[in-house]
C-alpha positions as CSV (number, residue, x, y, z in Angstrom):
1,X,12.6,4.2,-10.4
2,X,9.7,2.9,-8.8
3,X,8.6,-1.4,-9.0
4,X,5.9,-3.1,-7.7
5,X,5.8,-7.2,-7.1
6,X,2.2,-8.3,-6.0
7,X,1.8,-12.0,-4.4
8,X,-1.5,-13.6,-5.2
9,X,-2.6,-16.2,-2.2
10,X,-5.1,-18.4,-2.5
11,X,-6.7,-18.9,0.8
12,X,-7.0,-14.8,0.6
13,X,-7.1,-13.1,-2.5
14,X,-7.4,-9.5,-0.8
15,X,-5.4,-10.3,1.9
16,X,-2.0,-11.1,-0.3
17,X,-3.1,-8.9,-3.0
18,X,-3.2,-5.6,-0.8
19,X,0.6,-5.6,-0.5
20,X,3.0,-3.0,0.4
21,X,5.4,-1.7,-1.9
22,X,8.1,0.4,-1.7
23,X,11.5,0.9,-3.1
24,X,14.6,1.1,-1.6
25,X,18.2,2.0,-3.0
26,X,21.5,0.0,-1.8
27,X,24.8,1.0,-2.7
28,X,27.0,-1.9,-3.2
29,X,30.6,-1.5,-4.7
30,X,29.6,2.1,-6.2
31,X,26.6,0.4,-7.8
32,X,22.7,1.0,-7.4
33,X,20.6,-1.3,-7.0
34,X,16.6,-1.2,-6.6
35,X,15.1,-3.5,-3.8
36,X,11.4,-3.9,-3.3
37,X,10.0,-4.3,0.1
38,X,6.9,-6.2,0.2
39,X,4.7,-6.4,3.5
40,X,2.0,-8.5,3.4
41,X,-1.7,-7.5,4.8
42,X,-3.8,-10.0,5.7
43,X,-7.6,-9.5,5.9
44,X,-8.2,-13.0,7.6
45,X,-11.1,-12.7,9.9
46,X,-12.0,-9.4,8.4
47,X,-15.6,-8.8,6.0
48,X,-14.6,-6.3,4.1
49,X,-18.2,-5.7,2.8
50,X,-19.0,-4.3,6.0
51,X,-17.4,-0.9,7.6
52,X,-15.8,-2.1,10.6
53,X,-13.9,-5.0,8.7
54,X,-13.0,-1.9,5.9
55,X,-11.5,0.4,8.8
56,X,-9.6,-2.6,10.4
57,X,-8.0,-4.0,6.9
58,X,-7.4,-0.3,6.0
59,X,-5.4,0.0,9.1
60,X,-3.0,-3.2,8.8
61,X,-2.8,-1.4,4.8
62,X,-1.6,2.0,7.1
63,X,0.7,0.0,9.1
64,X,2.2,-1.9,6.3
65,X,3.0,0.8,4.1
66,X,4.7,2.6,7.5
67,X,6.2,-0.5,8.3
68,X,7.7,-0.8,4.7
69,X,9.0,2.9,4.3
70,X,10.0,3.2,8.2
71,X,10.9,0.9,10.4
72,X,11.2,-2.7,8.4
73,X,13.4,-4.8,9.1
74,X,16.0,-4.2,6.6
75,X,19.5,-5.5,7.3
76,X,21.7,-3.5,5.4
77,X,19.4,-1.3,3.3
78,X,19.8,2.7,2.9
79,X,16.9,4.2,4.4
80,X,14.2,5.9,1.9
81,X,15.2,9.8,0.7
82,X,11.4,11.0,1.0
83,X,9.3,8.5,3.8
84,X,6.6,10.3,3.1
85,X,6.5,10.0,-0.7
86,X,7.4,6.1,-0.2
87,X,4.2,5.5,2.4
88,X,1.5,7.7,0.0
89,X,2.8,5.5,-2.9
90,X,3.1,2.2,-1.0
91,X,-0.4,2.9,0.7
92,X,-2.1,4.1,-2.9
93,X,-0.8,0.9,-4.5
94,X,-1.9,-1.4,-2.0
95,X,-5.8,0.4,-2.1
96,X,-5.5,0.0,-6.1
97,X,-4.4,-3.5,-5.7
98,X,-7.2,-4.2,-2.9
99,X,-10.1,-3.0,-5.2
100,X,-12.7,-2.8,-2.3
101,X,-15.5,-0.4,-2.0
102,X,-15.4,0.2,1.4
103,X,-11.5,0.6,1.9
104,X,-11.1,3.3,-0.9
105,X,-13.6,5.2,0.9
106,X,-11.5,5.0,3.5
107,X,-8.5,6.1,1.2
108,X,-10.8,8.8,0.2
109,X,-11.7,9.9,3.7
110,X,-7.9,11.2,4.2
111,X,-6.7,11.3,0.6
112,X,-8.5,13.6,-2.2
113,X,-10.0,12.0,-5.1
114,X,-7.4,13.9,-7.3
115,X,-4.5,12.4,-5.3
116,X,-6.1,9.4,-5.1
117,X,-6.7,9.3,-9.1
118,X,-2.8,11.0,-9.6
119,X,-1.8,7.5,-7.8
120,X,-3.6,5.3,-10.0
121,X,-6.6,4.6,-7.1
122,X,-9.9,4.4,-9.1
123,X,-12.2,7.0,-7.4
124,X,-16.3,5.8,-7.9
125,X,-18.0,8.2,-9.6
126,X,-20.3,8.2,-6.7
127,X,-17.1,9.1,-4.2
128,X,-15.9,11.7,-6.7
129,X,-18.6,14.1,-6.7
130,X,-18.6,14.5,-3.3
């Protein structure tokens, strides 16, 4: 029941790539219907080679996948059955799409690497043995 929609800018690739996602359910006329909610994270201004510019990008990731599964703006949209579930998958999905060193460690300094690899998050081999 889940989808994913990525948006690929090209001022900055990382930036529009590390998305939010997260799925919502509306019930219109006794019908279901899936809605994907897509925040964007920017890492303009950020260098996400370096571990300041990781921790910051990772946060606006953080926020964005709260923002998505929380508080969005959302006219008219049920709210999520399991937040938690919703943010851990919209947070997990945006790292995977990110692909950056430095911000899966981050993933990895709050997230096992067997959570991390049970959502799809490639784990280093370096990160995984420790």
């Amino acid at each position: 029941m889940y989808t994913k929609t990525t948006s690929i800018s090209s001022r900055c690739l990382l930036g529009a790539a590390a998305a939010a996602f997260s799925l919502f359910a509306v019930n219109a006329q006794a019908d279901v219907h899936d809605v994907t909610v897509a925040i964007h994270a920017s890492a303009d201004g950020l260098d996400l080679s370096q571990p300041d510019g990781a921790r910051k990008f990772y946060f606006r990731l953080k926020n964005a996948a709260d923002d998505a599964c929380t508080r969005g703006d959302r006219v008219g949209l049920a709210p999520v059955a399991n937040q938690k579930a919703c943010y851990e998958k919209a947070l997990a999905n945006a790292i995977r799409y990110t692909n950056m060193p430095l911000v899966t460690q981050m993933y990895l300094s709050t997230h096992t690497a067997l959570d991390a690899a049970a959502r799809g998050v490639a784990v280093p081999a370096e990160l995984a043995a420790k």
